[in-house]
C-alpha positions in Angstrom: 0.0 0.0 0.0 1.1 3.8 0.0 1.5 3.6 3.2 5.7 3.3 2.7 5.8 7.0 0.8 3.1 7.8 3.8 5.5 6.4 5.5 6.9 8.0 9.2 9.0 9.7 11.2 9.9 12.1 11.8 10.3 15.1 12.1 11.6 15.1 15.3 13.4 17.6 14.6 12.9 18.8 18.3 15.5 15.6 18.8 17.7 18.0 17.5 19.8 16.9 20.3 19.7 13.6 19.5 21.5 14.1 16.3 24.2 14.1 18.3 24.2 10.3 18.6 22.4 9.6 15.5 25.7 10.8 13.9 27.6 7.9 14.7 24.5 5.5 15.2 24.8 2.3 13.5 22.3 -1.0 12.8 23.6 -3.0 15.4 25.4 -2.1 19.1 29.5 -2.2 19.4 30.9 -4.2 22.2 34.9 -3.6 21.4 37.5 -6.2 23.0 38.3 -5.4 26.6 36.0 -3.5 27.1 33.7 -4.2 30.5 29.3 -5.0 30.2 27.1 -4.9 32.1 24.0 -6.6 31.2 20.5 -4.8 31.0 17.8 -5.6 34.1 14.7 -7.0 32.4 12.8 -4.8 30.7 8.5 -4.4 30.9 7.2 -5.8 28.5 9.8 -8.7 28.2 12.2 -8.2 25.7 15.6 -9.9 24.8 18.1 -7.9 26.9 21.1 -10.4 27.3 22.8 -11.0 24.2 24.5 -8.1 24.1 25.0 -5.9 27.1 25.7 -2.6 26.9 30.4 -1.9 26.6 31.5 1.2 27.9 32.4 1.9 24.3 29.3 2.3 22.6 27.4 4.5 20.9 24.7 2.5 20.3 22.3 0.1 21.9 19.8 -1.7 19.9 17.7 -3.7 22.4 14.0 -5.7 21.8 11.4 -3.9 24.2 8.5 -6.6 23.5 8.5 -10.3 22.8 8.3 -9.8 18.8 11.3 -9.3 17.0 10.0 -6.0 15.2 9.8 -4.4 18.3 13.1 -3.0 18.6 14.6 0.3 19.7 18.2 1.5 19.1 19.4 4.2 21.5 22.6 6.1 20.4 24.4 8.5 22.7 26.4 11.6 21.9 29.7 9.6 23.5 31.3 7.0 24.4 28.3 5.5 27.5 31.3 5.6 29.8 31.7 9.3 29.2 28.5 10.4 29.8 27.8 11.6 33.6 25.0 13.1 33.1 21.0 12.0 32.4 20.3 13.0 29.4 17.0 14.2 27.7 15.7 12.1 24.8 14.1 11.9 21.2 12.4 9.6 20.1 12.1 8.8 16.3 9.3 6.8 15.0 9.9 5.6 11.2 7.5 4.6 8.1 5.4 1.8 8.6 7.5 0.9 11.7 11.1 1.2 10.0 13.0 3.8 10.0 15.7 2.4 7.7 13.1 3.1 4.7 14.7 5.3 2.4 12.7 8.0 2.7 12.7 8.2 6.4 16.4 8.2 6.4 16.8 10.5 4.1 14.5 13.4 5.1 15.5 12.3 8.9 19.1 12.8 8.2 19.0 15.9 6.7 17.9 17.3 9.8 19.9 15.7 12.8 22.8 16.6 10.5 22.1 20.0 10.6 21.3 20.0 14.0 24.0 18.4 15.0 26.2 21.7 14.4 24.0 23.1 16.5 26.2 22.1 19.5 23.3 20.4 21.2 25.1 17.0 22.7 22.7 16.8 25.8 20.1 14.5 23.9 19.9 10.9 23.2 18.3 9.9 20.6 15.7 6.2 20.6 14.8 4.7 17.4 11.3 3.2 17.7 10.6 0.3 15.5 7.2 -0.8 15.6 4.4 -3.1 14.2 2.2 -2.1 11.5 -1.2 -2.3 12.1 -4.4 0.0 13.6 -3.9 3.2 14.8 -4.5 2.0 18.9 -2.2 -1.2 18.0 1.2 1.2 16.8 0.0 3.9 19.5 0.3 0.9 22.1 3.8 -0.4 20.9 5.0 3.2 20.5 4.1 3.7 24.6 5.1 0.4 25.4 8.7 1.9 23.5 8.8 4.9 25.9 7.9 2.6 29.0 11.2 0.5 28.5 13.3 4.0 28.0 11.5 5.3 31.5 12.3 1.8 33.3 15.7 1.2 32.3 16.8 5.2 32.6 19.3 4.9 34.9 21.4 2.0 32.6 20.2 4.1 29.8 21.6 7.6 31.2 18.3 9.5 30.4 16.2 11.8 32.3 12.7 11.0 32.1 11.5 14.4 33.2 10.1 15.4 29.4 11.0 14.1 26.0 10.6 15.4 22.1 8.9 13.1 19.4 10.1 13.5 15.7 8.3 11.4 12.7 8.0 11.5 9.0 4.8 10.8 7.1 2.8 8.2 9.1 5.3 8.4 11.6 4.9 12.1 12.0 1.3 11.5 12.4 1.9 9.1 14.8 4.2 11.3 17.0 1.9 14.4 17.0 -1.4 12.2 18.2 0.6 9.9 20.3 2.0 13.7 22.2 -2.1 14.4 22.3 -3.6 11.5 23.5 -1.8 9.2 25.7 -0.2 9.4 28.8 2.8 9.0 28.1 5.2 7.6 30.7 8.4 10.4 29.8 5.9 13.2 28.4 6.4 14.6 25.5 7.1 18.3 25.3 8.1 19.0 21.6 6.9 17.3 18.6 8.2 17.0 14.5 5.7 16.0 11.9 7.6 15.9 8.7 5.3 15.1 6.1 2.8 13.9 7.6 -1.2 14.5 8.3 -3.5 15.9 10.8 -7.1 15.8 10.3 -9.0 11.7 8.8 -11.9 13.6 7.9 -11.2 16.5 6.0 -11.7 16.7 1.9 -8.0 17.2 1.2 -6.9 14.0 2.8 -8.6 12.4 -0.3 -8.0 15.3 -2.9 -4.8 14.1 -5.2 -3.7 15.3 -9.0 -5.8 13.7 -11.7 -3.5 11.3 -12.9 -3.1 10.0 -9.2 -6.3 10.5 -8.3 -8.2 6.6 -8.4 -4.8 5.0 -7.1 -4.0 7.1 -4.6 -7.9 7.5 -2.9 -7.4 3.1 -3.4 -4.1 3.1 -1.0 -5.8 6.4 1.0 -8.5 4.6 1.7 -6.9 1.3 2.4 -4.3 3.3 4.9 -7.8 4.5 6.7 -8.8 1.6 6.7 -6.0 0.1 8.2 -6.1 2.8 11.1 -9.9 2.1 12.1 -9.7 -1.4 11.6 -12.8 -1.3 9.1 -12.9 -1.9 5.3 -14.1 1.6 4.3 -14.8 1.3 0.1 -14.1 3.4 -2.9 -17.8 3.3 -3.3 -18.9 4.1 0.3 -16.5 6.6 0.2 -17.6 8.4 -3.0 -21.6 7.7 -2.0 -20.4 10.8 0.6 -18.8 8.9 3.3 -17.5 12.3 4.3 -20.3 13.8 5.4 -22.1 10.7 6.5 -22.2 10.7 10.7 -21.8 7.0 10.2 -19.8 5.0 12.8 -16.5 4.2 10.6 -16.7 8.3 9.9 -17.2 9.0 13.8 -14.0 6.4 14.5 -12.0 8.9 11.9 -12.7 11.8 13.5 -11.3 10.2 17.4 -7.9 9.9 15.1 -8.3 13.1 13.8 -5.7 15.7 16.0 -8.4 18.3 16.1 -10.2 15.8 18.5 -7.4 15.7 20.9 -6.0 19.3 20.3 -6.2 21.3 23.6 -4.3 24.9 24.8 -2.1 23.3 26.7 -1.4 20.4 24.4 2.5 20.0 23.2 4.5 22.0 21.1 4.4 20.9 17.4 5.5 21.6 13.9 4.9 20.6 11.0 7.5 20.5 7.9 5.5 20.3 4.6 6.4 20.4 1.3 3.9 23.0 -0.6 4.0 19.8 -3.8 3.1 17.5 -1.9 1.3 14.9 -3.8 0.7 12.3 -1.6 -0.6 14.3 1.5 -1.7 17.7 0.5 -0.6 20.6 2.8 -3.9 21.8 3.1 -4.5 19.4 5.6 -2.3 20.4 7.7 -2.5 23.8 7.4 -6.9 23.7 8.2 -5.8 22.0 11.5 -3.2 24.2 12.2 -5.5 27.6 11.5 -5.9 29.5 15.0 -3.2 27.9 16.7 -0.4 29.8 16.4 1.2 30.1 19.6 1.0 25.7 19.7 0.9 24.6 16.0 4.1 26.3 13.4 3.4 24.9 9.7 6.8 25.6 7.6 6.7 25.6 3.9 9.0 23.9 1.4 9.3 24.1 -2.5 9.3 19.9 -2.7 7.0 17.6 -2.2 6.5 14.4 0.3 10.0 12.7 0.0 12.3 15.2 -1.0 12.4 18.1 2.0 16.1 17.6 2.5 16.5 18.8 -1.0 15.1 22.4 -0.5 18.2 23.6 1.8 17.8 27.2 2.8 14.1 26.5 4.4 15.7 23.5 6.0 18.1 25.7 7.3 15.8 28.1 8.7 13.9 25.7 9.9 16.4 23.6 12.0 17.7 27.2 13.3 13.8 27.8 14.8 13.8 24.1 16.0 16.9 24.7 17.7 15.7 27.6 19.3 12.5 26.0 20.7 14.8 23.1 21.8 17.3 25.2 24.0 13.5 27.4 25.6 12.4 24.1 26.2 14.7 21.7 27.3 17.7 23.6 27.6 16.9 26.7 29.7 14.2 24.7 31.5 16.8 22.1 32.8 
């Protein structure tokens, strides 16, 4: 399905800290010769903790934190772990369709933490958050299940859990922002990134695409909806005017929709959108984001849903802002 280009995370830009440790972060951890381990306690949910405990050398940790093998998280530091002395804060990534090695993901992703990473901000770790495809509750679930393991095992980590940022491209982005609205989440989450991604399940532009897109991509839109609610929702009952239909599957749209969850004091978020965006139009995002000014920031690019990295002077500008609400945020605030 379209659901890989819809694909996630992040903007997470607000992890502009953890670019630090993305930087050197690799696919699997480092445990050098000589070096000492000590092994992670078990984690909640159970997850796979043993075979290969954490060296004073690494950079990187990739650890399971549930019983099935897609739900991993890899942790990278800004040093060496024996260096680091003091907790630090974290961001999370969440990537498309649950992987964050997609090209896409990496790509946009990576653009950023680079650019932030010459931002001096080395008190961050950043957590990559693998997680299972499925409804919207089901990823939600595995997402705070994700956090839970990071907020049990801080100390081994080296991570306050006082507050956290969230950065996500495409679904992933999606994910971040309604996760930060909805749930409790055990490190809360102060500062969100939605690169690419959508805000509103209900709203006519969600399902509006160019002409010579327009019956595959409302067939993969309305499968990814589907997907979401956990009910078959069809081209025709969608074009018999599903939309403004108050029926039950519509209703179950509108309780994933951010506007539902959206409150004053709701988390910091922006949103990075490209205004060529074919695949999610940036109308979407900018209806949600009308009146909300001092909570919501929409910035503009001249590309469209998998190329932001390539319009550089916006990305600059836009890291530099991030940056900014990173050090009023986590920085000052420490």
């Amino acid at each position: 399905m379209h659901m890989k280009k819809l694909a996630v995370v992040v903007a997470i830009i607000l992890l502009s800290v953890l670019f630090v440790m993305v930087a050197t972060s690799c696919d699997d951890p480092v445990n050098p010769s000589g070096g000492t381990t000590q092994p992670l306690p078990t984690p909640t949910p159970p997850g796979d903790t043993t075979k290969n405990p954490i060296d004073k050398n690494d950079l990187d940790y990739t650890v399971q934190y549930g019983t099935d093998s897609k739900q991993e998280l890899t942790i990278s530091w800004p040093s060496f772990y024996e260096k680091i002395s003091t907790p630090l804060y974290v961001a999370f990534f969440l990537g498309s369709n649950g992987d964050l090695d997609d090209e896409y993901s990496e790509e946009n992703l990576q653009y950023i933490i680079d650019e932030l990473l010459t931002q001096g901000n080395a008190n961050f770790a950043a957590v990559k958050i693998s997680y299972r495809y499925g409804t919207a509750e089901y990823m939600l679930k595995d997402i705070y299940d994700a956090v839970k393991f990071v907020k049990d095992n801080a100390t081994l980590l080296k991570v306050d859990t006082s507050k956290a940022g969230m950065m996500g491209y495409s679904l992933g982005g999606y994910l971040a922002t309604l996760y930060s609205y909805k749930e409790t989440s055990p490190i809360p989450i102060k500062l969100t990134v939605c690169q690419s991604g959508f805000a509103d399940l209900t709203e006519e532009s969600f399902y509006t695409f160019e002409d010579d897109l327009e019956e595959t991509m409302l067939d993969e839109r309305l499968e990814l909806v589907s997907d979401l609610i956990g009910e078959d929702i069809t081209p025709s009952e969608f074009k018999n005017g599903f939309l403004s239909n108050p029926s039950a599957k519509r209703v179950k749209l509108e309780e994933l929709s951010l506007k539902y969850y959206y409150r004053n004091n709701s988390p910091e978020v922006h949103f990075y959108h490209g205004i060529n965006d074919n695949i999610v139009n940036i109308n979407n995002i900018k209806t949600f984001a009308t009146g909300k000014t001092t909570k919501v920031t929409v910035i503009e690019f001249n590309s469209g849903h998998n190329d932001l990295s390539s319009d550089g002077g916006v990305m600059q500008t836009a890291t530099d802002k991030l940056s900014e609400v990173v050090r009023r945020e986590f920085i000052s605030k420490s």
